[in-house]
VEXDREN-2710 file (C-alpha; in Angstrom, 1 decimal):
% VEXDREN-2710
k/r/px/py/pz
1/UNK/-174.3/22.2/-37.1
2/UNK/-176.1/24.1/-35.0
3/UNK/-180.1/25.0/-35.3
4/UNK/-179.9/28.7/-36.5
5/UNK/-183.1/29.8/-35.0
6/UNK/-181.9/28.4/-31.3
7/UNK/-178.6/30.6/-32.0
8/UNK/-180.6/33.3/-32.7
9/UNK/-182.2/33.1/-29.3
10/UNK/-179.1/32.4/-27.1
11/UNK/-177.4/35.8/-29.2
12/UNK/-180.1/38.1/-28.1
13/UNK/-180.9/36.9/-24.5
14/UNK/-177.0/37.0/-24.2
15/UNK/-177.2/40.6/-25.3
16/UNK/-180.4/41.6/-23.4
17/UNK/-178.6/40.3/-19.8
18/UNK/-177.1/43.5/-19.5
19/UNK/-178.9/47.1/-20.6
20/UNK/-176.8/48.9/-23.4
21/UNK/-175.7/51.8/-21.7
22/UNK/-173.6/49.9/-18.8
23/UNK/-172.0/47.7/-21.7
24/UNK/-168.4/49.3/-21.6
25/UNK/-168.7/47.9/-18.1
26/UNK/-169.9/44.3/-18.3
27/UNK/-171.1/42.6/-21.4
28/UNK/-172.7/38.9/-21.7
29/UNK/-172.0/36.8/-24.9
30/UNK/-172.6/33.3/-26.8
31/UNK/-169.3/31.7/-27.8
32/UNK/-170.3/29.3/-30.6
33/UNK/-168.3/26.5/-31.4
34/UNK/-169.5/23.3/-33.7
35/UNK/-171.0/21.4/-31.0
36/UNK/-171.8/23.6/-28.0
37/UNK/-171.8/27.5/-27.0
38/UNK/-170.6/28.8/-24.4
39/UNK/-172.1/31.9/-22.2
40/UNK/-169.5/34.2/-21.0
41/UNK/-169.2/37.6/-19.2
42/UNK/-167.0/39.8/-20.7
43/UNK/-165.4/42.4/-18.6
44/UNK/-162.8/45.2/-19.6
45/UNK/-159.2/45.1/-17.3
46/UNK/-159.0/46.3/-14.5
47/UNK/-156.5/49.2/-15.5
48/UNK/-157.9/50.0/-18.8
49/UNK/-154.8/48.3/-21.0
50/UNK/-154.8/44.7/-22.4
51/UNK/-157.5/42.4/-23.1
52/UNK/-161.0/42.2/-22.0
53/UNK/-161.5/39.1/-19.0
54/UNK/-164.1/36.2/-20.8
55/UNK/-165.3/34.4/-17.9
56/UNK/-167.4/31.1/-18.7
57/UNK/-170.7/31.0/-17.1
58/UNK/-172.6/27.7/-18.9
59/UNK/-172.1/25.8/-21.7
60/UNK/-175.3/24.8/-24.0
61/UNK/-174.6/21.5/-25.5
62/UNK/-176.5/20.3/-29.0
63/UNK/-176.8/16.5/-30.2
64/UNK/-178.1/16.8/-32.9
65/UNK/-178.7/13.2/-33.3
66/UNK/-181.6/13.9/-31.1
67/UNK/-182.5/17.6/-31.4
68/UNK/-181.6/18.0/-27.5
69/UNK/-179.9/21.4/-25.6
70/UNK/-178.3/20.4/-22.0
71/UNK/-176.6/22.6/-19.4
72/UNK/-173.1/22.2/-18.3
73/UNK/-171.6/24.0/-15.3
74/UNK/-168.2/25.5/-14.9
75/UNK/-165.9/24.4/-11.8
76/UNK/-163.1/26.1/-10.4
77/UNK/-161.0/24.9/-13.1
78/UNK/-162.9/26.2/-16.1
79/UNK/-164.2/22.3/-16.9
80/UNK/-167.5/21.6/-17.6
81/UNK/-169.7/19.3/-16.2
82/UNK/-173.2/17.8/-16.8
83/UNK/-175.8/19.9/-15.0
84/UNK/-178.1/17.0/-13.5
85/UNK/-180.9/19.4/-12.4
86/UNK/-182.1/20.3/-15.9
87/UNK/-182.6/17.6/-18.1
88/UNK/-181.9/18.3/-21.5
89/UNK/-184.6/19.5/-23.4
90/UNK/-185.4/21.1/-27.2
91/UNK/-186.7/24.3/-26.3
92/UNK/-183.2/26.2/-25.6
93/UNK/-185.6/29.3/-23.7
94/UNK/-186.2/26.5/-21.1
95/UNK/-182.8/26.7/-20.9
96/UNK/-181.7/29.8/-20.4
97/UNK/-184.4/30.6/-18.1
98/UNK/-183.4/28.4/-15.7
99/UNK/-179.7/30.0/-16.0
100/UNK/-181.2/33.4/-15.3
101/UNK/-183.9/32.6/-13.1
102/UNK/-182.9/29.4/-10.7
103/UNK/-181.3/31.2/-8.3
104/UNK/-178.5/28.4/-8.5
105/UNK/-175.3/30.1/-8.0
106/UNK/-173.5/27.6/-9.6
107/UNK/-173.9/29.8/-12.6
108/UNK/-174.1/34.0/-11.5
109/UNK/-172.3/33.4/-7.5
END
């Protein structure tokens, strides 16, 4: 299970990537599943019909066994690797600071 409270935070700085009024545009979400969640950019098609695109940007893993968030990164393949230059870390802000902020474009390119 996953720390409510950190869930919290990765919901709202998902939803503040973007400001409200361009969201029919481009929207950014948290994905949760039991272990991890997943930040994706959600995007409307192209022509207006079907389903919007999800595009995976990170993964936040939990252990719980030791209370610790890490950062995977995406490859062209949509698998997820260990990111090595964050180490993992409780504070999940840390986190998605350094998604927003590094300037690696390993995660926005």
């Amino acid at each position: 299970m996953l720390p409510e409270t950190d869930l919290h935070r990765i919901r709202l700085w998902a939803r503040e990537r973007v400001p409200e009024h361009l969201w029919d545009q481009l929207k950014v979400e948290a994905d949760v599943a039991d272990r991890h969640v997943d930040i994706v950019e959600v995007r409307p098609p192209w022509n207006g019909v079907g389903e919007h695109a999800r595009f995976p940007i990170a993964r936040l893993r939990y252990t719980k066994t030791t209370g610790l968030w890490s950062i995977y990164w995406r490859d062209r393949n949509l698998k997820f690797h260990d990111y090595k230059p964050k180490r993992p870390t409780r504070n999940i802000e840390a986190l998605l600071d350094h998604i927003e902020n590094s300037g690696d474009p390993i995660f926005w390119g």
